[in-house]
Biopython code that builds the backbone (N, CA, C, O; Angstrom):
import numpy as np
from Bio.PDB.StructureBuilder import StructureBuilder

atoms = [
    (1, "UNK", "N", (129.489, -112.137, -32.299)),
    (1, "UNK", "CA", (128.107, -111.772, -32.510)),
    (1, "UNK", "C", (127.354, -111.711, -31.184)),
    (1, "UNK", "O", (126.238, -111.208, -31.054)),
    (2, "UNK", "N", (127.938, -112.166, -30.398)),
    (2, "UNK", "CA", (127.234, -112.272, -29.104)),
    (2, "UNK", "C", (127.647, -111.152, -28.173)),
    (2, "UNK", "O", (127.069, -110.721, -27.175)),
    (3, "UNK", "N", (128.576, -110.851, -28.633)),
    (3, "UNK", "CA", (128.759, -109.243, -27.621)),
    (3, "UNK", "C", (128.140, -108.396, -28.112)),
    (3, "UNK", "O", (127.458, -107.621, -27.442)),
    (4, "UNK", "N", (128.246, -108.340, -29.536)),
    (4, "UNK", "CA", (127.135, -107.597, -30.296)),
    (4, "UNK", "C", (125.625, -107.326, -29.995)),
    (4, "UNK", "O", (125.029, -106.249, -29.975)),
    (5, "UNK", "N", (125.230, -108.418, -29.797)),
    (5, "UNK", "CA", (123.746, -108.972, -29.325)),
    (5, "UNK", "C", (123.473, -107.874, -27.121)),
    (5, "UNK", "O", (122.765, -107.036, -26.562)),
    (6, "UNK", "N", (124.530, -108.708, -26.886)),
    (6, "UNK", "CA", (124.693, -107.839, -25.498)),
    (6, "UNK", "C", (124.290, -106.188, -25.118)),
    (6, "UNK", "O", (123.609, -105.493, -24.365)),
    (7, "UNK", "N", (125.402, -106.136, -26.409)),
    (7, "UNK", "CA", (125.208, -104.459, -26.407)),
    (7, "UNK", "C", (124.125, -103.909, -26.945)),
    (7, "UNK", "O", (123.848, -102.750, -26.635)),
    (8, "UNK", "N", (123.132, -104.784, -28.045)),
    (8, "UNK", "CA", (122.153, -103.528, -27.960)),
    (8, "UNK", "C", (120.378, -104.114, -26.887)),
    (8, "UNK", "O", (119.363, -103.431, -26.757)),
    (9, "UNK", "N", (120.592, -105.293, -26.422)),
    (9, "UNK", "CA", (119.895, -105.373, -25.402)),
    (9, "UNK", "C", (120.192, -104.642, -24.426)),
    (9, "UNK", "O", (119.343, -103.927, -23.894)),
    (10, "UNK", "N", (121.418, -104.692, -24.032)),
    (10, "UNK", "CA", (121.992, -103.081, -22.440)),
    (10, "UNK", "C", (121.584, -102.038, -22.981)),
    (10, "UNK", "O", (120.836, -101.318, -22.319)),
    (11, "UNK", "N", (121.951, -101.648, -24.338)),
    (11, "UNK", "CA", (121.695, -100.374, -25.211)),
    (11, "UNK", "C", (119.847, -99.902, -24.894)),
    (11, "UNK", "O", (119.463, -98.739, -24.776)),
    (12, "UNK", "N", (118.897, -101.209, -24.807)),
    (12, "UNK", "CA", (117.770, -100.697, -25.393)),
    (12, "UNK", "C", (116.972, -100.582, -23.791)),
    (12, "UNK", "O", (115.985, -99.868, -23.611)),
    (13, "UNK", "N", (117.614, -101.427, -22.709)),
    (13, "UNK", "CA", (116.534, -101.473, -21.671)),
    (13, "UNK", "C", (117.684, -100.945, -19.968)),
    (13, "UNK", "O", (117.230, -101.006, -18.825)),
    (14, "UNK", "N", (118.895, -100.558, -20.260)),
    (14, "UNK", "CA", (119.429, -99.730, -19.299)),
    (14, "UNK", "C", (119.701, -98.461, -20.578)),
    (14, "UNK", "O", (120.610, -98.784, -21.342)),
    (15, "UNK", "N", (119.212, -97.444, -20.815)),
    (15, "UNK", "CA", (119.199, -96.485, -21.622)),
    (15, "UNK", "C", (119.382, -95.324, -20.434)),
    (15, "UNK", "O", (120.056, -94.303, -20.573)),
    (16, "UNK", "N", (118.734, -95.654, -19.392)),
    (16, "UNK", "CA", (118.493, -94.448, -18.760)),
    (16, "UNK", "C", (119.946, -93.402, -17.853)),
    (16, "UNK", "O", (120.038, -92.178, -17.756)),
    (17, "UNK", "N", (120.800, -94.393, -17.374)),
    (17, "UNK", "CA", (121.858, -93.867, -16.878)),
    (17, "UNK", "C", (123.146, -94.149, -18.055)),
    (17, "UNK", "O", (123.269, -95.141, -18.773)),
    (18, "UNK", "N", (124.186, -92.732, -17.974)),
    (18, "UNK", "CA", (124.820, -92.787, -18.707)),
    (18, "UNK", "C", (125.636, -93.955, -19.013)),
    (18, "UNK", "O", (125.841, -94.616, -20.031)),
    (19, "UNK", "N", (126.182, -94.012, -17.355)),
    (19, "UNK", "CA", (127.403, -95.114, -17.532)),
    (19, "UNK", "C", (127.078, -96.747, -17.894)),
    (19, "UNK", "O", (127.989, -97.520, -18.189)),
    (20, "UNK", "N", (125.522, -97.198, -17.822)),
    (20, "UNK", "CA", (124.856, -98.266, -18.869)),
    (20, "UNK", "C", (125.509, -97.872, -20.346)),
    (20, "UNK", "O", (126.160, -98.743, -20.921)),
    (21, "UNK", "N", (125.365, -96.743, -20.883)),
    (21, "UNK", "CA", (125.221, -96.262, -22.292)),
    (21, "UNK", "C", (126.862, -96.726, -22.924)),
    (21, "UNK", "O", (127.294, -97.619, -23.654)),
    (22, "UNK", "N", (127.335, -95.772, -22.310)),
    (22, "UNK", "CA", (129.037, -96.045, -22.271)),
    (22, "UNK", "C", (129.460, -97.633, -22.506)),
    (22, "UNK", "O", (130.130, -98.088, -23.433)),
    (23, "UNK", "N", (128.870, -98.332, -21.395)),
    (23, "UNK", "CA", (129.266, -99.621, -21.817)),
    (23, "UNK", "C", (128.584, -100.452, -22.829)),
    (23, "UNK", "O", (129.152, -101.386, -23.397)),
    (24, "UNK", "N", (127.842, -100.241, -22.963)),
    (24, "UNK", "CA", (126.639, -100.900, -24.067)),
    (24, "UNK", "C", (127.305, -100.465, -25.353)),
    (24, "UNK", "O", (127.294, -101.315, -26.243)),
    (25, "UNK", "N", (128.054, -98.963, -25.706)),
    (25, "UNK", "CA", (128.531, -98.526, -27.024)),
    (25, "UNK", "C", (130.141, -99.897, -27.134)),
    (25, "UNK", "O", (130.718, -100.474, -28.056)),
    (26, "UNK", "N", (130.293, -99.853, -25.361)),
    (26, "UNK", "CA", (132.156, -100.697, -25.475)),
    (26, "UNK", "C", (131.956, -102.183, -25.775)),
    (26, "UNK", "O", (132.952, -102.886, -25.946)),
    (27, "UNK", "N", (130.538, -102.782, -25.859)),
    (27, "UNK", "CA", (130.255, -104.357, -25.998)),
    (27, "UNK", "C", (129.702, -104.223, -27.061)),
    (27, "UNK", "O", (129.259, -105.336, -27.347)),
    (28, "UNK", "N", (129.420, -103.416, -27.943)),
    (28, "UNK", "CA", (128.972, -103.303, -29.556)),
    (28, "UNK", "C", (130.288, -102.674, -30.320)),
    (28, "UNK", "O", (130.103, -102.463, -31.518)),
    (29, "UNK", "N", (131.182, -102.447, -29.964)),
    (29, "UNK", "CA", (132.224, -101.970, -30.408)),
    (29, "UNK", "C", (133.141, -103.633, -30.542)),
    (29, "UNK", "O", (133.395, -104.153, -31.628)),
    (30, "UNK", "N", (133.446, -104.124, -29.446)),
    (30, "UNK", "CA", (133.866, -105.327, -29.091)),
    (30, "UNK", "C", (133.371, -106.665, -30.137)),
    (30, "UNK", "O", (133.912, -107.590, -30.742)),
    (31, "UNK", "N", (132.243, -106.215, -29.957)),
    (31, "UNK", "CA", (131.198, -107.381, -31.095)),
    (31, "UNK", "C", (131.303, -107.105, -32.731)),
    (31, "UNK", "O", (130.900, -107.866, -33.611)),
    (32, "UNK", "N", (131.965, -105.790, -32.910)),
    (32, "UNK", "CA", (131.824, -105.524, -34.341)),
    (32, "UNK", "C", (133.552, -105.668, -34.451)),
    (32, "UNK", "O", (133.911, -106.421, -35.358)),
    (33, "UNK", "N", (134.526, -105.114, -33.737)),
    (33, "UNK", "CA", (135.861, -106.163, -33.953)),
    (33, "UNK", "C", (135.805, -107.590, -34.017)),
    (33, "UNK", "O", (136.208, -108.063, -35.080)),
    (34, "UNK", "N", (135.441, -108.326, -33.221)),
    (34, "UNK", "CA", (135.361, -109.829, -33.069)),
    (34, "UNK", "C", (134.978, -110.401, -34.669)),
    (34, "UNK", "O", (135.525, -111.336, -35.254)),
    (35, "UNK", "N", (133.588, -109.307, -35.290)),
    (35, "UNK", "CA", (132.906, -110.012, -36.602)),
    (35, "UNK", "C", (133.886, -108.899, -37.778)),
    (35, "UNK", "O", (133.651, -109.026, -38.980)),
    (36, "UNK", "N", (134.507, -108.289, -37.507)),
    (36, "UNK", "CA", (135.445, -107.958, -38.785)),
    (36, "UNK", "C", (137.033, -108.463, -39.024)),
    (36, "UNK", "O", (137.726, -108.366, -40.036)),
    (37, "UNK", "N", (137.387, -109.118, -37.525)),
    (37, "UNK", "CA", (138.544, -109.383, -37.407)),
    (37, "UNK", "C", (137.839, -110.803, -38.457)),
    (37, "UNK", "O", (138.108, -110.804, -39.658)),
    (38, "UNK", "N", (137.240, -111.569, -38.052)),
    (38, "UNK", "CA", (136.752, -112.921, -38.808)),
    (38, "UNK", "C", (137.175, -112.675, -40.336)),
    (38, "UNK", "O", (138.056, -113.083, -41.092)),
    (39, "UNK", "N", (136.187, -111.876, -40.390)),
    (39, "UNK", "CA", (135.631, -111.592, -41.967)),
    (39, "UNK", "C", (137.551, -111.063, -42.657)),
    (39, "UNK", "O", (138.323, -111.716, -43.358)),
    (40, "UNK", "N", (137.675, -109.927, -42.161)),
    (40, "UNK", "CA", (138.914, -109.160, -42.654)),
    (40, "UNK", "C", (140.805, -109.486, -42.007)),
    (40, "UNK", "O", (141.912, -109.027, -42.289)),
    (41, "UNK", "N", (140.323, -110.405, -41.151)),
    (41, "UNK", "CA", (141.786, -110.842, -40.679)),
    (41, "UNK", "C", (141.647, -109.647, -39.070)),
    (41, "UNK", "O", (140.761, -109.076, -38.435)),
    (42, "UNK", "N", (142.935, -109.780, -39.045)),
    (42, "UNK", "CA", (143.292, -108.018, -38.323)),
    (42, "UNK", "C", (144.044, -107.613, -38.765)),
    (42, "UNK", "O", (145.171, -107.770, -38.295)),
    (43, "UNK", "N", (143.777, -106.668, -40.225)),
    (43, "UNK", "CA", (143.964, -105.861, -40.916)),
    (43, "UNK", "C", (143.629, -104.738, -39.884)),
    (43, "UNK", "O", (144.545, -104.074, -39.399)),
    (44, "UNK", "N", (142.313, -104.516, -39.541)),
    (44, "UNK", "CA", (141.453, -103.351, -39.127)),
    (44, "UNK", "C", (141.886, -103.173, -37.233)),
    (44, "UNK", "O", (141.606, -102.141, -36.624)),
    (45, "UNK", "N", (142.273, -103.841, -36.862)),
    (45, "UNK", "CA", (142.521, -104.217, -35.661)),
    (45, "UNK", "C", (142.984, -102.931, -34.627)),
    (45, "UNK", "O", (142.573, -102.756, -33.480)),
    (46, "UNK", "N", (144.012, -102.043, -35.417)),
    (46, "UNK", "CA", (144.678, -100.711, -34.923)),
    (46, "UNK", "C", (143.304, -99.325, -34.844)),
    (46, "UNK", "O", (143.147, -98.337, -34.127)),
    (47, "UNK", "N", (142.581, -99.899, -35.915)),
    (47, "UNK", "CA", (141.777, -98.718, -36.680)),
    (47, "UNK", "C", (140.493, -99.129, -34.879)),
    (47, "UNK", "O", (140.112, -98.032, -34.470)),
    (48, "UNK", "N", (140.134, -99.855, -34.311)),
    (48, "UNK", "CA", (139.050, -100.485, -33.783)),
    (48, "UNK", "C", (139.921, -100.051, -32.828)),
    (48, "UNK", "O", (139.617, -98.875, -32.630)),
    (49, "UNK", "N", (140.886, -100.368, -32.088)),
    (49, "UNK", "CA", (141.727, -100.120, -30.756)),
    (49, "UNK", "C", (141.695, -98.779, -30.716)),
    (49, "UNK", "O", (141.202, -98.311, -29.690)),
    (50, "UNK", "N", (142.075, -98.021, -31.530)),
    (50, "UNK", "CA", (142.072, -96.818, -31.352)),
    (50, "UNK", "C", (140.729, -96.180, -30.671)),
    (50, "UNK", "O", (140.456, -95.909, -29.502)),
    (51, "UNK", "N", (139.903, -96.035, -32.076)),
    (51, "UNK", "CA", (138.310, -96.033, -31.822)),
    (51, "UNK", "C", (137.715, -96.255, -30.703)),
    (51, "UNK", "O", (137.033, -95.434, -30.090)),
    (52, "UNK", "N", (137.952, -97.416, -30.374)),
    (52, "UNK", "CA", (137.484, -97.669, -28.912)),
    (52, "UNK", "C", (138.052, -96.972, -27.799)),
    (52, "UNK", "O", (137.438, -96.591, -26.803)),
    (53, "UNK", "N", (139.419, -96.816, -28.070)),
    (53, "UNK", "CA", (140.243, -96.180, -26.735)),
    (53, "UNK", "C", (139.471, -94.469, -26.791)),
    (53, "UNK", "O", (139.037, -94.100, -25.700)),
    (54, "UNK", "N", (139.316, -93.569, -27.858)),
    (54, "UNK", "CA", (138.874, -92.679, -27.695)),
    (54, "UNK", "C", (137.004, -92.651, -27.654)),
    (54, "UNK", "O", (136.432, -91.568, -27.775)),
    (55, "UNK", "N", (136.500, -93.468, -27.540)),
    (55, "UNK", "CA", (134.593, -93.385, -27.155)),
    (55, "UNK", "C", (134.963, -93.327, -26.103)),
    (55, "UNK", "O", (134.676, -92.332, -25.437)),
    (56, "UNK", "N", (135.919, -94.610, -25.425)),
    (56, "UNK", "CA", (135.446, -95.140, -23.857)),
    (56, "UNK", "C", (136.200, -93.535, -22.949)),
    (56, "UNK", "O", (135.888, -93.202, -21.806)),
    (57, "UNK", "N", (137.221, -92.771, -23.868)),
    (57, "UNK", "CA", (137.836, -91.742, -22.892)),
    (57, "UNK", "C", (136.825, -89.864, -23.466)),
    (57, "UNK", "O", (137.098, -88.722, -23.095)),
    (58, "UNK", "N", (135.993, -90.222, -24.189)),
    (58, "UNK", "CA", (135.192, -89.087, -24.067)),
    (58, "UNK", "C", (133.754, -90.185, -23.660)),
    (58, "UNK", "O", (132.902, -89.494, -24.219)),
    (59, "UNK", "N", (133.218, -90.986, -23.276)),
    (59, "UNK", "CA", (132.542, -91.647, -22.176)),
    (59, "UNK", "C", (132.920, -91.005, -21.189)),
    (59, "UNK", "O", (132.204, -90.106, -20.749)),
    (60, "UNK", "N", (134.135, -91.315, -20.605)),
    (60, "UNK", "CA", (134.080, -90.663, -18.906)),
    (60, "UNK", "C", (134.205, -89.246, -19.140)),
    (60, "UNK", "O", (133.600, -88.570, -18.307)),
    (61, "UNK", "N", (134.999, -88.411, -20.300)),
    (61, "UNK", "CA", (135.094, -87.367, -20.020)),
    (61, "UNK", "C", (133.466, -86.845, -20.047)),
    (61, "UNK", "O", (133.177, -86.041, -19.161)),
    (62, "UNK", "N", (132.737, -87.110, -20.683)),
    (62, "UNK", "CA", (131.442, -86.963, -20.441)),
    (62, "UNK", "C", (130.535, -87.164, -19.074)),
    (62, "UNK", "O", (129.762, -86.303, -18.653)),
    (63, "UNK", "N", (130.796, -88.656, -18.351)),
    (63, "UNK", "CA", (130.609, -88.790, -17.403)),
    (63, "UNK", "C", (130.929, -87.763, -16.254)),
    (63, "UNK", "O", (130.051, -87.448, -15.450)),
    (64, "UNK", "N", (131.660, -87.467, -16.219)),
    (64, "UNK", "CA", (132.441, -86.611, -15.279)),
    (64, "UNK", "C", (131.874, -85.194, -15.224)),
    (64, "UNK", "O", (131.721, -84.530, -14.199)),
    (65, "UNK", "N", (131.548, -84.781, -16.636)),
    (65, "UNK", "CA", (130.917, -83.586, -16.839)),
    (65, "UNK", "C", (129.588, -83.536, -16.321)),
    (65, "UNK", "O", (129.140, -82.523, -15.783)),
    (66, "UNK", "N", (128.821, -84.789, -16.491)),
    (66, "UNK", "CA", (127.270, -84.966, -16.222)),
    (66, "UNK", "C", (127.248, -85.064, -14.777)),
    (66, "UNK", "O", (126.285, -84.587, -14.177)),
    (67, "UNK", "N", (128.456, -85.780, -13.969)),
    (67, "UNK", "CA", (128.367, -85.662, -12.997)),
    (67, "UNK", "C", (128.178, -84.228, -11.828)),
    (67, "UNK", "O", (127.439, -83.840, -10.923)),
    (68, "UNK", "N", (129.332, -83.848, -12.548)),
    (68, "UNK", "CA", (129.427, -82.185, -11.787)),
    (68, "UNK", "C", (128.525, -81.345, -11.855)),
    (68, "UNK", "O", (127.871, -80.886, -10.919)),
    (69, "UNK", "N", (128.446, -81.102, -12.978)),
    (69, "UNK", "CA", (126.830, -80.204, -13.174)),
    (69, "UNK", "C", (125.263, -80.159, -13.621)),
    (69, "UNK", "O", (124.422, -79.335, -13.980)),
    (70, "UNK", "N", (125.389, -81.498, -13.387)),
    (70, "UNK", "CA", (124.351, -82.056, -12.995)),
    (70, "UNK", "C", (124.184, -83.031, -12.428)),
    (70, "UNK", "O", (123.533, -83.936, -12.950)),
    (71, "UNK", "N", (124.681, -83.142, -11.278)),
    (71, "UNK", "CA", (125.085, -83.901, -10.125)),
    (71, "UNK", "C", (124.504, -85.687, -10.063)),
    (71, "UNK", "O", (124.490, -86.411, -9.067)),
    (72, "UNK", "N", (124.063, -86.035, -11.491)),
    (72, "UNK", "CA", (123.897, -87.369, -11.779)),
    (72, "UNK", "C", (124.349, -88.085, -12.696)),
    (72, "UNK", "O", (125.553, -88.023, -12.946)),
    (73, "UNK", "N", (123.805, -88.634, -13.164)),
    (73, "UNK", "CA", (124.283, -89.338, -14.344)),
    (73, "UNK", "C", (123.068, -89.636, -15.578)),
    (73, "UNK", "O", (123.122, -89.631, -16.808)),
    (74, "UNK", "N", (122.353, -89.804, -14.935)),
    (74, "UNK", "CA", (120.916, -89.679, -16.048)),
    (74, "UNK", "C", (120.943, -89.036, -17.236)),
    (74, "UNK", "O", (121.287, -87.878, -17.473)),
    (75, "UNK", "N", (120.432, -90.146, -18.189)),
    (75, "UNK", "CA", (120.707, -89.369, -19.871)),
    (75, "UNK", "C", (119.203, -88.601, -20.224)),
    (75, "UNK", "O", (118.018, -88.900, -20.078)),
    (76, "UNK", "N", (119.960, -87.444, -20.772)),
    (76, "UNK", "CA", (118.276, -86.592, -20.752)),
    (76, "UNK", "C", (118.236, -86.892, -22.202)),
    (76, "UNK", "O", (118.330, -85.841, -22.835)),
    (77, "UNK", "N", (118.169, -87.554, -22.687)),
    (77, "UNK", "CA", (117.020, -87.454, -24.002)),
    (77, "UNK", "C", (116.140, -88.499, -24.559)),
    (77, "UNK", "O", (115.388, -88.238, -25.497)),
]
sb = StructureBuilder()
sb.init_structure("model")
sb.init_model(0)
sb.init_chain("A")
sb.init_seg("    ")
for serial, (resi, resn, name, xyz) in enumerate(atoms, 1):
    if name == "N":
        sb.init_residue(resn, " ", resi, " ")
    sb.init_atom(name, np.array(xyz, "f"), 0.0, 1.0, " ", f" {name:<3s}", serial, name[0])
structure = sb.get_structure()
């Protein structure tokens, strides 16, 4: 619950650059395995590894994109 908690305080007051965002989604991701592994065992455990492995790799592929052509990282919306 406490990574949980992490991520949407990073989530609500580093909003502005991407690579804050990215990690703030990977410590609320982290926090919601930790409280389902409890609750559900690790049943769900493959389903969450996965999940996570593909945010955090369209994160950078995103990153990378924001970088190049638009030579920052700043989230426009």
């Amino acid at each position: 619950m406490f990574l949980f908690f992490i991520g949407i305080f990073f989530l609500f007051f580093k909003f502005r650059r991407f690579i804050f965002v990215v990690v703030s989604f990977e410590f609320l991701m982290m926090g919601v395995f930790y409280l389902f592994s409890f609750f559900f065992g690790f049943f769900s455990f493959f389903y969450f590894l996965c999940f996570s492995v593909f945010c955090s790799m369209m994160g950078v592929v995103l990153m990378v994109y924001f970088i190049k052509f638009y030579g920052s990282d700043y989230v426009f919306f």
